[in-house]
C-alpha positions in Angstrom: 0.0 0.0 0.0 2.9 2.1 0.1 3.0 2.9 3.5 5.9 2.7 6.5 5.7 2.2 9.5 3.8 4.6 11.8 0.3 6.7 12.5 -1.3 6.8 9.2 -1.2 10.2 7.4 -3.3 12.9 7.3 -3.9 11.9 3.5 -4.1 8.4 1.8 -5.8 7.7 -1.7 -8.9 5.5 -1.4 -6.9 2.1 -2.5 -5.1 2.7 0.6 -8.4 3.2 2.7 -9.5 -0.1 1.2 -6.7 -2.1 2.0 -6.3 -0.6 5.8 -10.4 -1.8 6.3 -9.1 -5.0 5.2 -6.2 -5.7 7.3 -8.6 -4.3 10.2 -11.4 -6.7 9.0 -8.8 -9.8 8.7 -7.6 -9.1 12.5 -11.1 -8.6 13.9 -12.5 -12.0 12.2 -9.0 -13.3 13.7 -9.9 -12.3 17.1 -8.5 -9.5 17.6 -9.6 -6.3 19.2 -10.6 -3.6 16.8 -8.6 -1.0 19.3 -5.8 -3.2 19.0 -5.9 -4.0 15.2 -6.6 -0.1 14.9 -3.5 0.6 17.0 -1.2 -1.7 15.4 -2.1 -0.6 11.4 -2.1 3.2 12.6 -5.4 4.3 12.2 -7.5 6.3 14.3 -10.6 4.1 15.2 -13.3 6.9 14.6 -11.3 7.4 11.1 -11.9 4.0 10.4 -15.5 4.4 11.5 -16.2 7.4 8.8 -14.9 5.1 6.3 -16.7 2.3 6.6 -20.0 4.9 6.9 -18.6 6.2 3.8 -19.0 2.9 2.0 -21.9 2.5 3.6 -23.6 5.2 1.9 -22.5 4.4 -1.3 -19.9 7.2 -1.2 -16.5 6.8 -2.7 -13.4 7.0 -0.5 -11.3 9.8 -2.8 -10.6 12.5 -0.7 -12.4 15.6 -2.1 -11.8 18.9 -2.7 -10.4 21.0 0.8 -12.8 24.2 1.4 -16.0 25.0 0.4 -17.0 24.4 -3.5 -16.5 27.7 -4.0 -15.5 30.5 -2.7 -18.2 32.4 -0.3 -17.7 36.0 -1.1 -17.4 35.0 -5.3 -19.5 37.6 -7.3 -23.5 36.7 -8.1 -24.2 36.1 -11.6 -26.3 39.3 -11.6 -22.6 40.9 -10.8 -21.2 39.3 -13.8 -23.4 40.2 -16.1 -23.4 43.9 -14.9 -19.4 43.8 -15.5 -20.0 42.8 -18.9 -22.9 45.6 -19.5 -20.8 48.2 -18.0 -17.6 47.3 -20.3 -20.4 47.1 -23.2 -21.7 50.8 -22.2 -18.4 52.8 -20.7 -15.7 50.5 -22.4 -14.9 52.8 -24.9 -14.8 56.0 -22.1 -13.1 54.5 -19.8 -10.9 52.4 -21.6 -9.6 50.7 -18.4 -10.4 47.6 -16.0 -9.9 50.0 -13.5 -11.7 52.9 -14.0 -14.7 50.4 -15.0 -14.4 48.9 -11.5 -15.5 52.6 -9.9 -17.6 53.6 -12.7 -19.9 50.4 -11.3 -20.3 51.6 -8.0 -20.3 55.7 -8.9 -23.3 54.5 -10.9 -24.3 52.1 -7.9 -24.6 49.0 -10.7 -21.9 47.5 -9.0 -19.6 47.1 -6.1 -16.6 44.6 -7.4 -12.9 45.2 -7.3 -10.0 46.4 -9.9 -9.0 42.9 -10.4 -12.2 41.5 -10.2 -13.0 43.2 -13.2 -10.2 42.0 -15.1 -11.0 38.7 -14.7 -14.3 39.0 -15.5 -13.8 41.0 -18.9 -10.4 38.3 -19.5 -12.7 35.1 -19.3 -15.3 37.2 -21.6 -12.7 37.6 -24.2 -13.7 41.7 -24.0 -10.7 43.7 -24.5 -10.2 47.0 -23.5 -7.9 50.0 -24.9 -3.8 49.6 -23.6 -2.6 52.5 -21.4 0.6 54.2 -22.7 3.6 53.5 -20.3 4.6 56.2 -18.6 8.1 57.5 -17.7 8.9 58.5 -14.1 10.3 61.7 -13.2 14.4 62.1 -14.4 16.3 63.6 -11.7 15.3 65.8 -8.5 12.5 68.3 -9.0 12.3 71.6 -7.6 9.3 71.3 -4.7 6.3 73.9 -4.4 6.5 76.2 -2.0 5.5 75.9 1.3 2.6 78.2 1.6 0.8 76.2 -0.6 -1.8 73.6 0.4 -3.2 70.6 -1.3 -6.4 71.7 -2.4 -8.5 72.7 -5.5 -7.7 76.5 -6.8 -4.4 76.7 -5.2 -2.1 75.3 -8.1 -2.7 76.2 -11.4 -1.0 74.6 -14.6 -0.1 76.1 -18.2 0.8 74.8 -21.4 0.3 75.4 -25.2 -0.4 72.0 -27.7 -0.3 71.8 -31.4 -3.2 70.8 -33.7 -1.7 70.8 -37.2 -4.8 70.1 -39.3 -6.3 73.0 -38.0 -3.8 75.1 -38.1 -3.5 76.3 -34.4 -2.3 76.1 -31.2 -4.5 75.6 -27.9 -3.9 76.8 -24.6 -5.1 75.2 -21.2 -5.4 75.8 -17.6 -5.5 72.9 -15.4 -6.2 72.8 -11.8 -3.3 70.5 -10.8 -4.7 69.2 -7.0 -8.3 68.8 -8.4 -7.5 67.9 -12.4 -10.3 70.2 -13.5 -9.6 71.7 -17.1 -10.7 75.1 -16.3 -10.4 76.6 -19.7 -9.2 77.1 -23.3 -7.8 79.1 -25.8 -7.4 78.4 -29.4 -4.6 80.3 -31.1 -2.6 80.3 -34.5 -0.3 77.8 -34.7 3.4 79.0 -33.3 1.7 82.5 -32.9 1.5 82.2 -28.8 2.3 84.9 -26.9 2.1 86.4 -23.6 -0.6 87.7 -24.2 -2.4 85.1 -24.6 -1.2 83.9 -21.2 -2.3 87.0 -19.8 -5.5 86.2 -21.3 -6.4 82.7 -20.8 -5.6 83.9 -16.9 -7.7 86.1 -16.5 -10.5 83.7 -18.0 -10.0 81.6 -15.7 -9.8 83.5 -12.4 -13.3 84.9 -13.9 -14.2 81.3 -13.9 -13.5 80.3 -10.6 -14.4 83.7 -9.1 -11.0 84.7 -8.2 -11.2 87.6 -10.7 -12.3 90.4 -8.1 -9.2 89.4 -5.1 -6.5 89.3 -8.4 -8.0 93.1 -9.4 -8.1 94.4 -5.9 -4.4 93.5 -5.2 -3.3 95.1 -8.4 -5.0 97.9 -7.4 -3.8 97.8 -3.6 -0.6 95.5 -3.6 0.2 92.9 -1.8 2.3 93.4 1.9 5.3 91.6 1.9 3.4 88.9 4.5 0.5 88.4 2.3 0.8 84.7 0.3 0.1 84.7 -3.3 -3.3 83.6 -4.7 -2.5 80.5 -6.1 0.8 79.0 -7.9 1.1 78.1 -11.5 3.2 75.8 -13.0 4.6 75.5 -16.4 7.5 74.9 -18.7 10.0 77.5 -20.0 8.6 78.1 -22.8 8.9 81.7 -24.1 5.4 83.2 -23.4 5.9 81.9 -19.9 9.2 83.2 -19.1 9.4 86.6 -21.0 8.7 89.8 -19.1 5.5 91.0 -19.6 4.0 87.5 -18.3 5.8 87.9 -14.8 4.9 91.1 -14.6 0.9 90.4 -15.1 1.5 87.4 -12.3 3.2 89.5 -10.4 0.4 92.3 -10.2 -2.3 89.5 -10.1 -0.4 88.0 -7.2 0.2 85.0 -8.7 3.2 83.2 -8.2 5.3 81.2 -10.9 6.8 77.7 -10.9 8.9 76.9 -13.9 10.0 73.6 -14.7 13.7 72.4 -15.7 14.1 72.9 -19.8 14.0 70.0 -21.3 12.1 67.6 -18.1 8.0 67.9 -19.4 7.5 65.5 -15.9 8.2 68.6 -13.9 4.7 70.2 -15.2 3.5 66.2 -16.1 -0.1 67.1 -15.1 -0.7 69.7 -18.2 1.4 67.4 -20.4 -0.7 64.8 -19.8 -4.1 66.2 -20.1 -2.8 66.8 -23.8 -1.6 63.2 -23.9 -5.2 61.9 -22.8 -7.2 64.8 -24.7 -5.8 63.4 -28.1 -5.3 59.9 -27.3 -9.1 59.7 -26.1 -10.4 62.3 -28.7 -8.3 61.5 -32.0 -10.9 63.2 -34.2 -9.7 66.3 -32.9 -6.7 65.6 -34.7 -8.1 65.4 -37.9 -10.8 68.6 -37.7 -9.2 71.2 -40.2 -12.0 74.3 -39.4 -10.3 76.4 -36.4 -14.1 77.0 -35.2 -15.3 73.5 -35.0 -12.0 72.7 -33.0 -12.8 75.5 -31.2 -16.0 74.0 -30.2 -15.0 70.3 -30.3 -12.5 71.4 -27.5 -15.2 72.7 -25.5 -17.8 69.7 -25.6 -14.5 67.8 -24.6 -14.0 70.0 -22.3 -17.5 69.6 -20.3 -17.3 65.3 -21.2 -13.4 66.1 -19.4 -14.7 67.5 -16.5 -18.6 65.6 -15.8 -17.7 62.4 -17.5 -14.5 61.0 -17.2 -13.7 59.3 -14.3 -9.3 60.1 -13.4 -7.4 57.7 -12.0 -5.2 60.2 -10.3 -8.0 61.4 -7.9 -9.4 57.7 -6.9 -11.5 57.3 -10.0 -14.1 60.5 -9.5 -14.2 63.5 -11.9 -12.3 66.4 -12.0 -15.7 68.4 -11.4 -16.3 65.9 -8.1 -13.1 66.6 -6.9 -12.8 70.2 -7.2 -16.5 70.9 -5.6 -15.9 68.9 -2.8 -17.6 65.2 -3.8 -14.8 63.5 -4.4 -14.5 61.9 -1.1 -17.5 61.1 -0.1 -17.4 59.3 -3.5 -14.6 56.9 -2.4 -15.8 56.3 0.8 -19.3 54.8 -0.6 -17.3 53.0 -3.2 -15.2 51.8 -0.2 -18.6 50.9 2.2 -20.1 48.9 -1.1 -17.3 46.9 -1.6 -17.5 45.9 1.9 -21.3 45.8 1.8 -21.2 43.2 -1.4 -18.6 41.3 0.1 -20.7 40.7 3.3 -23.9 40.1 1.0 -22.0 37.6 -1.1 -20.9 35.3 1.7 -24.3 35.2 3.4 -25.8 34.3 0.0 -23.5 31.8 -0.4 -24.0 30.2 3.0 -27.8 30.3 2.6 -28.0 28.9 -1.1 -25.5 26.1 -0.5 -28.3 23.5 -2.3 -27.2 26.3 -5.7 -23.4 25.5 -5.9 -22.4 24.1 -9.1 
């Protein structure tokens, strides 16, 4: 039988089972004591017992699968098929397993995990979209300054992109704590200036009604203890760094954070809302009228803002973060995970006669 000599294991296969009943039966109908025929084999007598019921029953004697058939917390069909609607419905928006995963429960559809997800849309055969690699930060980066805190309307990014269809040049501002694209300018190609800068500024501290502090400390400037407004961030591009711009910050009390030439990761929060713009939106690329990119930008724009859903602020939208939802978002995402978990295992535990 393969054995040596000692207690049994933990483990045998069932032609071992059989042949330990029948030394025990051969030594019983010998005479012997089934203690001491169970002692002398190495087999518990109450193990012996549950084999022989085993048989009894007309059960086999194959050990069988360790743990419960499957696993009590597992996702409910219903689940499943709600995966597969969501990928059918925000797929092509999201364009991540990831970002599908929150969409479910910001839409309360669903309450499942990243990964979760991924394995659902992997034994579905649903692909979705690859996300570009990304290249860390080169070298040490110059930090913000002190004063400023981590919050929406206090850092303020800058950059100009190229459309070449169209002939022109846009120019955004980007909340960098909240990811809100504020606004946008559309300008001839290779034609920006500073003022254009000066411009696309003051549209946006209208926006975010900031407009009326900038003008009174132009009017009545600044003490030396009194902190900027907000900070804003960009390369070193020559509308950013030429005079007339630092002076207009300077009046506005804005102050200026310029990146290291030739590093776009020191300012990686504009560059990449260009990266995703035209990545996610490639008919923008290929609109030659300056007026319907113009207005293409702005329905992008609003969808940006109300739509998206950015992994870099736990999967809300810019809009969500910057008015203060944001969190409360990601905590009911977190309660509902927990909450389906919870309903999952009692499900399982009262439907046991279900398992397949």
């Amino acid at each position: 039988m393969g054995l040596i000599a000692g207690p049994v294991p933990s483990r045998v296969t069932a032609e071992v089972k059989v042949g330990l009943l029948g030394l025990v039966d051969e030594a019983v109908t010998a005479g012997w004591p089934l203690q001491a025929a169970c002692g002398v084999v190495g087999v518990d007598r109450v193990r012996l017992w549950r084999w022989r019921r085993r048989l009894a029953r007309g059960g086999g004697l194959a050990d069988g699968r360790p743990g419960p058939e499957e696993a009590p917390h597992r996702i409910l069909p219903w689940e499943w098929d709600e995966i597969v609607a969501l990928f059918d419905e925000w797929g092509h928006i999201d364009g991540s397993h990831r970002k599908l995963a929150h969409r479910g429960s910001r839409l309360e559809r669903v309450f499942v995990s990243e990964s979760t997800v991924l394995r659902v849309l992997s034994d579905e055969d649903l692909m979705l979209p690859q996300q570009r690699r990304r290249r860390g930060p080169v070298g040490p980066r110059r930090p913000w300054p002190d004063w400023v805190q981590y919050r929406p309307c206090q850092v303020w990014g800058h950059d100009f992109t190229a459309f070449r269809r169209a002939g022109r040049d846009a120019l955004a501002v980007l909340d960098l704590v909240s990811r809100k694209w504020i606004t946008t300018m559309v300008v001839p190609a290779e034609r920006g200036e500073s003022v254009h800068v000066q411009a696309i500024y003051t549209r946006a501290l209208e926006t975010e009604e900031l407009l009326g502090e900038a003008e009174q400390r132009t009017v009545a400037p600044n003490a030396d203890e009194q902190l900027p407004i907000l900070l804003t961030v960009s390369d070193n591009g020559p509308q950013m760094v030429s005079g007339t711009t630092r002076e207009f910050m300077a009046l506005h009390s804005l102050a200026m954070h310029l990146g290291r030439p030739g590093v776009p990761t020191d300012q990686a929060h504009i560059e990449s809302l260009f990266s995703h713009v035209k990545g996610e939106w490639p008919h923008l690329l290929e609109i030659r009228d300056p007026a319907e990119l113009a207005a293409e930008l702005a329905q992008v724009q609003v969808e940006y803002n109300t739509v998206r859903l950015h992994a870099g602020i736990g999967y809300v939208t810019p809009d969500d973060e910057h008015e203060g939802r944001g969190e409360a978002i990601r905590k009911a995402r977190r309660e509902g995970l927990r909450a389906a978990r919870a309903a999952r295992i009692v499900y399982r535990r009262t439907n046991t006669h279900n398992r397949t």
